[in-house]
C-alpha positions as CSV (number, residue, x, y, z in Angstrom):
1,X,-15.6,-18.2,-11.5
2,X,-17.7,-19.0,-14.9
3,X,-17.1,-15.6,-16.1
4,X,-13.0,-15.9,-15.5
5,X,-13.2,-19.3,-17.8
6,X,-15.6,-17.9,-20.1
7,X,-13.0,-14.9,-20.4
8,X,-9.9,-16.9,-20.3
9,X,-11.5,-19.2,-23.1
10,X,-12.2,-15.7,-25.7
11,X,-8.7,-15.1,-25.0
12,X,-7.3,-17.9,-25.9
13,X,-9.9,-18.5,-29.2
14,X,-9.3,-15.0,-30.7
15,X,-5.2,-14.3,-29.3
16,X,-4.2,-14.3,-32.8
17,X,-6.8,-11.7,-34.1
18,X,-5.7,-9.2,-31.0
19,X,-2.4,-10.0,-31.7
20,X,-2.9,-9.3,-35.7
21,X,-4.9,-6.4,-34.6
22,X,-2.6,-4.7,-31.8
23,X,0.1,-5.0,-34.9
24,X,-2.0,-3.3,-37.3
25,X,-2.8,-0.7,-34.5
26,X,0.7,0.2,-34.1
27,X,1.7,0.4,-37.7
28,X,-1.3,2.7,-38.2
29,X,-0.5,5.0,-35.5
30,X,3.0,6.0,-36.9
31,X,2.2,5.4,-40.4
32,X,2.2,9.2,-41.0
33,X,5.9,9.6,-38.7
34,X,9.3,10.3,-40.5
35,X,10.7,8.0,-37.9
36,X,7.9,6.1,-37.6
37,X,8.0,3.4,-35.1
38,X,10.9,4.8,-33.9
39,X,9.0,7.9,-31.9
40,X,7.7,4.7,-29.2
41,X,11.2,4.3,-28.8
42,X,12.6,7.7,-28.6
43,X,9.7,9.0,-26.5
44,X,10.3,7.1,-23.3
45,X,14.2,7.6,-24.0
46,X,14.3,10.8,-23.4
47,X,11.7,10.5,-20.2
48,X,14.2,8.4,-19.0
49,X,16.9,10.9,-19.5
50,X,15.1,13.5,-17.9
51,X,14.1,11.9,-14.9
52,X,17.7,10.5,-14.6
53,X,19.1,13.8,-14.9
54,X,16.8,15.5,-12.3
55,X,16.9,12.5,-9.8
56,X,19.8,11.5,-10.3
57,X,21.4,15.2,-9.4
58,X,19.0,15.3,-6.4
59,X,20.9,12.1,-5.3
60,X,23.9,13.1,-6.6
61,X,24.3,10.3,-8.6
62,X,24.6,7.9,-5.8
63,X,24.1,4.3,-6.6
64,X,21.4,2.3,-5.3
65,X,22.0,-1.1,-3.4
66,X,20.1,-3.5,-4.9
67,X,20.2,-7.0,-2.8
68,X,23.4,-6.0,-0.9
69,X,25.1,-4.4,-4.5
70,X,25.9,-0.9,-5.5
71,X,24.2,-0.7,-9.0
72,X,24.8,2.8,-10.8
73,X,21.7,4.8,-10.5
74,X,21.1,5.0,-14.9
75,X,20.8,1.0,-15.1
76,X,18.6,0.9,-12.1
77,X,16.1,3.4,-13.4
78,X,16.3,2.2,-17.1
79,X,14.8,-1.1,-15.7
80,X,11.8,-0.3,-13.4
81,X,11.0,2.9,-15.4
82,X,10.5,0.4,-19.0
83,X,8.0,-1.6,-16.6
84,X,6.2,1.6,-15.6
85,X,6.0,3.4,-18.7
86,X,4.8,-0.1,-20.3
87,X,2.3,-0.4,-17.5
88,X,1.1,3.6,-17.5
89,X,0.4,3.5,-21.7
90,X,-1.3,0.1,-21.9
91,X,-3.4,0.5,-19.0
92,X,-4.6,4.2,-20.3
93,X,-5.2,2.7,-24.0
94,X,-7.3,-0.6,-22.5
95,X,-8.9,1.7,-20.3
96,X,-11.0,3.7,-23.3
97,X,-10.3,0.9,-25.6
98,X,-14.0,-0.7,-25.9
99,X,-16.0,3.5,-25.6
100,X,-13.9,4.7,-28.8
101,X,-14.5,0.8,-30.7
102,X,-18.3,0.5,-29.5
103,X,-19.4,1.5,-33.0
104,X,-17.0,-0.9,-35.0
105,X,-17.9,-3.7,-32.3
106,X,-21.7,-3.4,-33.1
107,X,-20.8,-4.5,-36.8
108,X,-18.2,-7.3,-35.5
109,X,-18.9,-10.9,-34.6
110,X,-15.9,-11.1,-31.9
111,X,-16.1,-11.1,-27.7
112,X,-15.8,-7.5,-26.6
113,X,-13.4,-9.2,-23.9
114,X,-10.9,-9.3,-26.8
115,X,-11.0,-5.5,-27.0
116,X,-8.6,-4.2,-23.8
117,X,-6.0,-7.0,-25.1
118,X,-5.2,-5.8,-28.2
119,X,-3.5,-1.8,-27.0
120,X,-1.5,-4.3,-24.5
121,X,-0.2,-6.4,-27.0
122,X,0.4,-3.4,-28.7
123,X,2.5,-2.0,-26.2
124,X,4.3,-5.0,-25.4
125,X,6.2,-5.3,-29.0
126,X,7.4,-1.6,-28.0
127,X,8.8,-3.2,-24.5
128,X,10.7,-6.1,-26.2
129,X,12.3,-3.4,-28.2
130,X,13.0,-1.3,-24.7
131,X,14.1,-4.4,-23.3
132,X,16.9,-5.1,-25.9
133,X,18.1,-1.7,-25.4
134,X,18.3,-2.1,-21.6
135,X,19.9,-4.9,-22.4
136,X,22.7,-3.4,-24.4
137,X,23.2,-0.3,-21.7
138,X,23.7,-3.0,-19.1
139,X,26.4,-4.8,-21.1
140,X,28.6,-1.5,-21.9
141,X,27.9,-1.0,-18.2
142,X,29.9,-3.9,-17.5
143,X,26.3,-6.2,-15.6
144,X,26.5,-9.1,-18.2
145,X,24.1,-11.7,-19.5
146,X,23.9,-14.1,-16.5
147,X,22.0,-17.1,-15.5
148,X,19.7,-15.0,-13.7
149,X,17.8,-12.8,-16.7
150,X,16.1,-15.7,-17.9
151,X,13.7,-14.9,-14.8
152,X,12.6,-12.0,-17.2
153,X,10.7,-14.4,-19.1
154,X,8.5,-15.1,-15.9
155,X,8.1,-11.3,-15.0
156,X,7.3,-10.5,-18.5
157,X,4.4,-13.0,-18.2
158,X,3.1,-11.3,-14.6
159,X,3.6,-7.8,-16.1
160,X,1.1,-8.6,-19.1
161,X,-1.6,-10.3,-17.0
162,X,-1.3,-7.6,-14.3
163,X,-1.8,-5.1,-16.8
164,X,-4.6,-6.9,-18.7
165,X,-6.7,-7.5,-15.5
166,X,-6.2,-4.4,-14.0
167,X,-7.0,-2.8,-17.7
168,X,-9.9,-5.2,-18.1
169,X,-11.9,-3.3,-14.8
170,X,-11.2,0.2,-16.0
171,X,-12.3,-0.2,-19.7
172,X,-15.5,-1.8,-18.2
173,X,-15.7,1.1,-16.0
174,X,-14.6,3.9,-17.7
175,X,-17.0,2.7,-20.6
176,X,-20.5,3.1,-17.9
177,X,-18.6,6.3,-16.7
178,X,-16.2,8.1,-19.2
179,X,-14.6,10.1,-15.7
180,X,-12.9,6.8,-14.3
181,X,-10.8,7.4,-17.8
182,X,-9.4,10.6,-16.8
183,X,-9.3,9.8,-13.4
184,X,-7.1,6.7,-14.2
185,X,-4.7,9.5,-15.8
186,X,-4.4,11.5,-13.1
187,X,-3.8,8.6,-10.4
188,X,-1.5,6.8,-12.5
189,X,0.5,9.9,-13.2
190,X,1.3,10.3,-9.2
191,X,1.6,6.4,-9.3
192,X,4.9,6.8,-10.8
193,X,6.4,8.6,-7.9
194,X,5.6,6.2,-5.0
195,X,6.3,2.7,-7.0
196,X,10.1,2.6,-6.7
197,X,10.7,4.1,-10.0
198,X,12.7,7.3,-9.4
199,X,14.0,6.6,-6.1
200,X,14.4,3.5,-3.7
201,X,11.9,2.7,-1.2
202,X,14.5,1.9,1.2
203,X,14.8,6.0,1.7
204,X,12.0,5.5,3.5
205,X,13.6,3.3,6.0
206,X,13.1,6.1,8.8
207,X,9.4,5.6,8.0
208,X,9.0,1.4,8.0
209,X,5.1,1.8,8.3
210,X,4.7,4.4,5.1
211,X,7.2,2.4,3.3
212,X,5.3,-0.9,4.2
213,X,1.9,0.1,2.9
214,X,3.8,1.1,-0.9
215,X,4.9,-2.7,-0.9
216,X,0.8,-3.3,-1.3
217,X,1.5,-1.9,-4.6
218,X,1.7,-5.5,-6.9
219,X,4.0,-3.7,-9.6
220,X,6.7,-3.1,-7.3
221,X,6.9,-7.1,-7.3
222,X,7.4,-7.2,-11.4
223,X,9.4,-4.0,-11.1
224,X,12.3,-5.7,-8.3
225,X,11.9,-9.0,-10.5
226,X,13.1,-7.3,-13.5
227,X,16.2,-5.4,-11.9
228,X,17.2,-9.1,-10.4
229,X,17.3,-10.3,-13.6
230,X,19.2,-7.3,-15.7
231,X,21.4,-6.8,-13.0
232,X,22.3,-11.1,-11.7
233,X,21.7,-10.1,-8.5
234,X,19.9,-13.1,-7.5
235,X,16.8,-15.3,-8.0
236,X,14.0,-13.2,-6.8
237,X,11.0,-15.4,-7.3
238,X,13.0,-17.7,-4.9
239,X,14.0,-15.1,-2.2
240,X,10.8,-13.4,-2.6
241,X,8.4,-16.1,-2.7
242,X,6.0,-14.7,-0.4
243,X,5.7,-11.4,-2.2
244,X,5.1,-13.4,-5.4
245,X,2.5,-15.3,-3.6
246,X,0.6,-12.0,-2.8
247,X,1.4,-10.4,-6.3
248,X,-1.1,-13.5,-7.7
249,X,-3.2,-13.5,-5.5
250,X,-4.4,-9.5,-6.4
251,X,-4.2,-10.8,-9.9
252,X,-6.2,-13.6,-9.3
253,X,-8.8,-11.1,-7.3
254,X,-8.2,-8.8,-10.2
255,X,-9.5,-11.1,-12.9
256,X,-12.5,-12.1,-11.1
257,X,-13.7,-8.6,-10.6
258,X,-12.5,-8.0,-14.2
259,X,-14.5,-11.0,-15.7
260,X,-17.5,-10.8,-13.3
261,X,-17.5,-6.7,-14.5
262,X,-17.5,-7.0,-17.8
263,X,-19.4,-10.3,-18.5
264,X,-22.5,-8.3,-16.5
265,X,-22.7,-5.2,-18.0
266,X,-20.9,-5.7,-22.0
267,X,-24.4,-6.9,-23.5
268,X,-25.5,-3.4,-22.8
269,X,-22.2,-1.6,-23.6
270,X,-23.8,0.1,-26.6
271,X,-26.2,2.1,-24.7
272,X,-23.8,3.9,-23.2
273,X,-22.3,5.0,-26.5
């Protein structure tokens, strides 16, 4: 528990140099782009696209019920695949985010804790630009701003400290052994197909025990949260208060592996450059 508050405490102290930092990052990245920022945009546009025009044929375009609603099958994909995709890149950057910076870090007088933070916050200005754009799609669409989408707010919050613990345990890993990195790739890759992404789970309804054991997966929580919210279909921290009970306590067990990790082993980070 001292090494959660200890890390809790460095994030706090040094936000605003992450935050400075993760902006700097993302400038520099596309700096040398026609379109510059733009490509983080465009990129997971046209994933989008393409898995909406493959899955959406397979289903024939068929909309998905979300609590007890038809939504049309675009608007619910645009919403859980903008938490995925935000999910996939920031945990691949913070997971090799202290090996690649272990040089620069010997000559800096910051907490190494700070490190995985700063590709999240990165990545998190490139979802409030997703989000707007969701945003707009829903309103031509005809699924207004309602009451309900200021839950976002809330499952904005549990996306980013989901993805900063989870991402805190694999850079501390992956730095001790540089194979957790591309084995992260590989199992994150396949993640995307059995998280409620591309299709509902509830075509698994014939199979309640498989499609029981995906609900272990905590995103689904933040990814349901988010389509309540675009789409006014309810208040889902209310009607799903059990869920979001379980959601932090793996976050909670999350961070405590995370801090315990990475408080043991990062005075000896450097001899494993």
């Amino acid at each position: 528990m001292k090494s959660l508050i200890k890390l809790i405490q460095e994030q706090i102290e040094y936000f605003y140099l992450a935050r400075r930092l993760s902006l700097y990052e993302l400038k520099s990245s596309n700096k040398n782009n026609y379109l510059g920022m733009f490509w983080e945009l465009l990129n997971p546009l046209t994933q989008i696209l393409i898995y909406w025009f493959v899955f959406g044929t397979l289903r024939d375009r068929a909309p998905v019920i979300v609590n007890g609603n038809e939504t049309p099958f675009i608007l619910w994909l645009i919403v859980g695949f903008l938490v995925w995709i935000f999910f996939y890149q920031a945990s691949i950057e913070a997971s090799k985010s202290i090996y690649t910076r272990l040089r620069m870090l010997s000559k800096m007088n910051f907490p190494m804790s700070v490190i995985p933070n700063i590709p999240i916050l990165s990545k998190i200005y490139i979802h409030f630009g997703m989000l707007v754009i969701a945003l707009i799609v829903h309103q031509i669409y005809g699924y207004y701003v309602s009451i309900y989408l200021i839950q976002v707010v809330y499952f904005i919050f549990c996306l980013y400290v989901f993805t900063f613990a989870f991402g805190l345990i694999m850079s501390t890993l992956s730095t001790i052994i540089r194979d957790v990195h591309l084995f992260l790739n590989s199992t994150l890759r396949m993640g995307l197909y059995v998280s409620g992404v591309l299709w509902p789970l509830t075509m698994l309804s014939d199979f309640p025990k498989v499609m029981y054991v995906l609900k272990f997966n905590p995103l689904i929580y933040v990814i349901d949260g988010y389509r309540y919210a675009f789409l006014g279909s309810g208040w889902y921290i209310i009607e799903h208060w059990k869920y979001g009970l379980y959601f932090w306590a793996v976050v909670l067990i999350l961070l405590l592996i995370g801090a315990t990790l990475h408080m043991r082993f990062r005075r000896n980070f450097i001899d494993y450059l």
